[in-house]
Structures are given as C-alpha cells and as structure tokens.
N, C-alpha and C positions, 0 to 999 in steps of 0.2 A: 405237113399240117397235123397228121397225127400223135408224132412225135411234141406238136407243141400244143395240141388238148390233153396229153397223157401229163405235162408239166404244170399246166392249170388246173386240174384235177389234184395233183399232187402237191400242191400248195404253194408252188412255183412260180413265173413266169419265164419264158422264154427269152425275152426284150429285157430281161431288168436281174441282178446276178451280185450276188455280194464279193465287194470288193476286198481284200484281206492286205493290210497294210503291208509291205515289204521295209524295213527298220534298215539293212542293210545297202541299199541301191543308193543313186543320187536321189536330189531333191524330187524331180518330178515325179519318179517311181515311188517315190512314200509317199505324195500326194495323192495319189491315181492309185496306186497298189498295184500285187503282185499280177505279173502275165497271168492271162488267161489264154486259152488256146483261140488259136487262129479259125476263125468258122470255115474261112473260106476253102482252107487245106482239109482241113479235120475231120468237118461235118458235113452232113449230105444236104447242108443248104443250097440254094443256088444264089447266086448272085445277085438279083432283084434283090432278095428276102436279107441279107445281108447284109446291103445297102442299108436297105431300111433300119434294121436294128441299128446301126453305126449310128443316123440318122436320129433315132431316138433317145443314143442313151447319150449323145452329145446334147442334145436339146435337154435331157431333163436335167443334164449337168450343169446345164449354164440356170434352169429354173431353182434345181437348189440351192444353189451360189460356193456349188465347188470351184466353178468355172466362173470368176465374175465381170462385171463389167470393168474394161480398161483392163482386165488381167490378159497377160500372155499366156496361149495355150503353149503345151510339153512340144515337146520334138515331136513331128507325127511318127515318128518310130516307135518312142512311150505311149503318146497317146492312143495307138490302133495297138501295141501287145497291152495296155493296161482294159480296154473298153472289149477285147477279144475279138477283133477284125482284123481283115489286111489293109495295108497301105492304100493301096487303090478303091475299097469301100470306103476308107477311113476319105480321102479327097473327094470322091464322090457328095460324100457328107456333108464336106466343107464349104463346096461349090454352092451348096444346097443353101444352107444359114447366109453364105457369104450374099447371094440372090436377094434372101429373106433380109438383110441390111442384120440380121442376129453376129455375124462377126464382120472382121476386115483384115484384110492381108495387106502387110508391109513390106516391102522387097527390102531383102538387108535386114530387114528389122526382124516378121514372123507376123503369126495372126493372133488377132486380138478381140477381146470379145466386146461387142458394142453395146452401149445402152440402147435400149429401144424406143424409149423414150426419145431420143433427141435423131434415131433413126427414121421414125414413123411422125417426127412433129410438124417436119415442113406439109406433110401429106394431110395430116389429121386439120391443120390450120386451114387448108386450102375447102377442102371437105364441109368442114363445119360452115363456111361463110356459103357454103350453096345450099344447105339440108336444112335440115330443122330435125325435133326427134320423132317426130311422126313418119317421115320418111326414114327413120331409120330404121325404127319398126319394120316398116315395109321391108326394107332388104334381109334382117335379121331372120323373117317369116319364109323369104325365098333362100335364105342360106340353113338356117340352124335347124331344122325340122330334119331335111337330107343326112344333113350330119350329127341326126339322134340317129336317124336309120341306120349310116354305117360302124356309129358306133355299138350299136346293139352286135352287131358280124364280127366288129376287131378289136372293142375294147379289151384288156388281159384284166386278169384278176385284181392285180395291183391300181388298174383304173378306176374300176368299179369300186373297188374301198373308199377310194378319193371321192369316187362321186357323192357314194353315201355320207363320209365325211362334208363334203362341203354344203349337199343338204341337208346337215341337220345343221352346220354353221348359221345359215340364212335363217332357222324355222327358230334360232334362240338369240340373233342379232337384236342389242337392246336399244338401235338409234338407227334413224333412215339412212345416216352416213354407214355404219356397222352394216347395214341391210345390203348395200348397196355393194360395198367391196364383196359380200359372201355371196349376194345374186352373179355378180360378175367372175367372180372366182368358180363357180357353180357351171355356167356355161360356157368359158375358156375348157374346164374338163372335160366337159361333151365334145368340144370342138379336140382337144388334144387325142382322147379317142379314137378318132377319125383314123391316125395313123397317115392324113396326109395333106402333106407340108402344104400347097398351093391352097385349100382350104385354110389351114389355121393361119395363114401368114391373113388373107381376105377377112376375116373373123376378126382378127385383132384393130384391121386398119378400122372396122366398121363398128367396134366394140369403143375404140377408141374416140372416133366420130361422135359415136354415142358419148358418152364419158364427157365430151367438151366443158367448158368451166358454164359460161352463160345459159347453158339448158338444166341447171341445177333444181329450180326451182320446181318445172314440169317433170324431171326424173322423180323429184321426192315427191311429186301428189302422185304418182302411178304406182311410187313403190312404200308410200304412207303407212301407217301403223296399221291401219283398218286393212289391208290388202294384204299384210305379210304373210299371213296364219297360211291362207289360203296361196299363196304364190311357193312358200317351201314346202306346202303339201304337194302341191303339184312336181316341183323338183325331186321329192321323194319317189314319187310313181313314175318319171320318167329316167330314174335312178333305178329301179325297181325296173321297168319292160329291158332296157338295157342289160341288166343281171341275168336275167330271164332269156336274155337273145331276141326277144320279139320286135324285131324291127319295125314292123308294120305300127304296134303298140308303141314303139318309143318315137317312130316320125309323128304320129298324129296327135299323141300328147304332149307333143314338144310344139306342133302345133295350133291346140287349145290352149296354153299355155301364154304363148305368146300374143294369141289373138285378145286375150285378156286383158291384154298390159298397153297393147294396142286401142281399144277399145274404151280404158281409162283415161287413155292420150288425148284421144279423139274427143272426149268429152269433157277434158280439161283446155284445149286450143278453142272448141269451139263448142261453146255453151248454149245448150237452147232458151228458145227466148221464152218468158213468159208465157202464160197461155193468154190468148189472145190479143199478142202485142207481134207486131211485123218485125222483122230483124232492120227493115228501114225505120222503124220510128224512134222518135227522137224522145219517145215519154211521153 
C-alpha cells in the first residue's frame, strides 16, 4: 500500500502504466505493446490486489475503445504479458466482465468483447416498465453517496483528473442534452472509482433505468438551464472531498447533491395545488 501512495505522490499510478508499442512482435503485441513484468512473480503484490489491477486496466481498455465492442481479444498469453499480470489474474478478470455481460467467450472461436448496450437492454426495458424517475432517484441516494465514500479511500490520481475533468464538462455543457451526457459521465466516474466491479456493474443497470427514452422530458426539467450552474458546482466539491480523501465529505455531498435533483423531481410529478384549491377539485 505504501509502495502505491509513494507512485501517486510521484505522479504515477499504480493501476494505469504506459504501454510502449513493440513494431517487431505479431499483431496483437503491437496492439497491446511491449511485455511488462509479470506482478504476480516480480512484485510483492498479493494476489487479491492483482486481480484487481488485471480487472481494471481490462475494463478501461474496453472504455477507451482499444478493446471494442464485437472485437476479439489477444491470446491471453499477450494479453496478461502486455497489461503485466499472470494468466490466472488475467482469467480471473475475464470471469469477472464475462458475469458483468462486458465480454463473451466462444468455444473454438475466443472472447469477445460485448456491447453493452444490447447486454443491459433486456434488463433496462424490463426495469423502466415498473419505475419511474423518482424511484430512481430513490435507489441512486442508496447506491451513489457509499460509493463517493469509497471513492474518496481508492480513487488513484488518474481518477480524480477525470473527475475534475468531467466536472467542469457538465458546469460548460450548452444544451440539457450536452448536460445530461456530462452529468452522467460525471457519476459513472465516481462510481468507476469505487474499484468495485459488483457496484459499477448495479450503477450502470440503474443509470441506465434512469436514461430510459420516455422519462426524457422529466430528466430535462430536473437537469434545465436554471439548475446547471449549481448542480456542476456541486460535482466540483464532490470532485474536490474525493481529491482531498475526505470520505465522510464526499458521501454526504454526493448526498445533498442528489437530494436536489430528487427534490426537483418530486416537484415536477407532483405539483402543488393552488393555494386554496383541494387537489380533488375540479376548478
């Protein structure tokens, strides 16, 4: 653990390692680049921690679109010396995604990497026909607040860039649509943070839910022009306790945050009645 606050400190991450092409090797090794040493032999990781890096830099492989969808991944021989694991963290991995519907294995064929879109659609269709977005609020206030907190404990340096990056995306987005992709790109990072899988995989489905096409309308009065200013300020300061490490700080402002947006919901589904007119009367 030491070993990888002395790498953040140093400008590094631990989880994240520049790849340096090899021109020489077959295709997949100039895709992927040259070996990196093996953690599991080399270094004084243990095997959890291991896992986990495999785990991440396969995931942010497929988010930048090294790895894309319907593309076939390397041999796991290339793949676990080019991302600097062994075989057995490198499977571990795969297990992991493969769970997450993020890839699929072909016997004969090889694993491939899935869209997620058409992995999380059956789910997300089923989903939406019982919710609404006020209930999704609800779960979003029980999920994403925890996982500001542990993002404040695990994010790495390269996280927290992103964060700051995506909050200032949201705070200069010039259309509710614009707004709407940098709000949501803004809280997938907090949630990616986390550093764990069974969370963001939960996140996404309920991100998703949210997202549905027919709640269009009630998303843009929540996330309207009049409310931006003050919703990426917010994303800044929970960008900010996170950089800071203040868990305590980033669960509870990820919690006012949200109660906000909640708050607007609630007052857009269900509008109060005049003053002095019954919500029975008919005028």
């Amino acid at each position: 653990m030491n070993s990888q606050r002395a790498a953040s400190r140093n400008g590094g991450s631990p989880l994240h390692h520049p790849v340096v092409a090899r021109g020489t090797a077959g295709n997949d090794a100039q895709l992927f680049g040259a070996a990196q040493p093996d953690h599991d032999r080399h270094a004084p990781i243990d095997a959890d921690e291991t896992r986990r890096v495999a785990l991440i830099r396969i995931r942010d492989m497929i988010e930048n679109g090294q790895l894309k969808a319907a593309g076939r991944l390397p041999a796991e021989r290339v793949l676990a010396r080019s991302i600097g694991v062994s075989r057995r963290s490198l499977r571990h991995a795969l297990g992991v995604l493969e769970a997450e519907g993020r890839i699929m294995r072909h016997q004969g064929r090889g694993t491939f990497v899935a869209d997620r879109r058409h992995a999380t659609q059956d789910l997300v269709s089923e989903l939406s026909k019982l919710t609404n977005p006020v209930d999704a609020l609800e779960a979003r206030l029980a999920l994403e607040p925890p996982q500001a907190r542990l993002a404040a404990l695990r994010a790495t340096r390269g996280d927290i860039d992103k964060l700051f990056e995506a909050a200032e995306a949201s705070r200069v987005a010039r259309d509710p649509a614009s707004y709407e992709k940098a709000d949501a790109a803004f809280h997938r990072r907090v949630a990616m943070a986390t550093r764990n899988p069974l969370m963001i995989a939960i996140f996404e489905a309920v991100l998703e839910t949210a997202q549905e096409g027919s709640w269009r309308h009630g998303r843009e009065t929540a996330h309207c022009i009049h409310n931006q200013a003050a919703y990426a300020a917010d994303h800044r300061r929970i960008a900010v306790a996170i950089a800071e490490r203040n868990a305590a700080r980033a669960e509870e402002t990820m919690r006012t945050h949200l109660s906000k947006v909640q708050q607007r919901l609630i007052e857009h589904a269900f509008p109060r009645s005049p003053a002095g007119m019954s919500p029975e009367s008919d005028g």
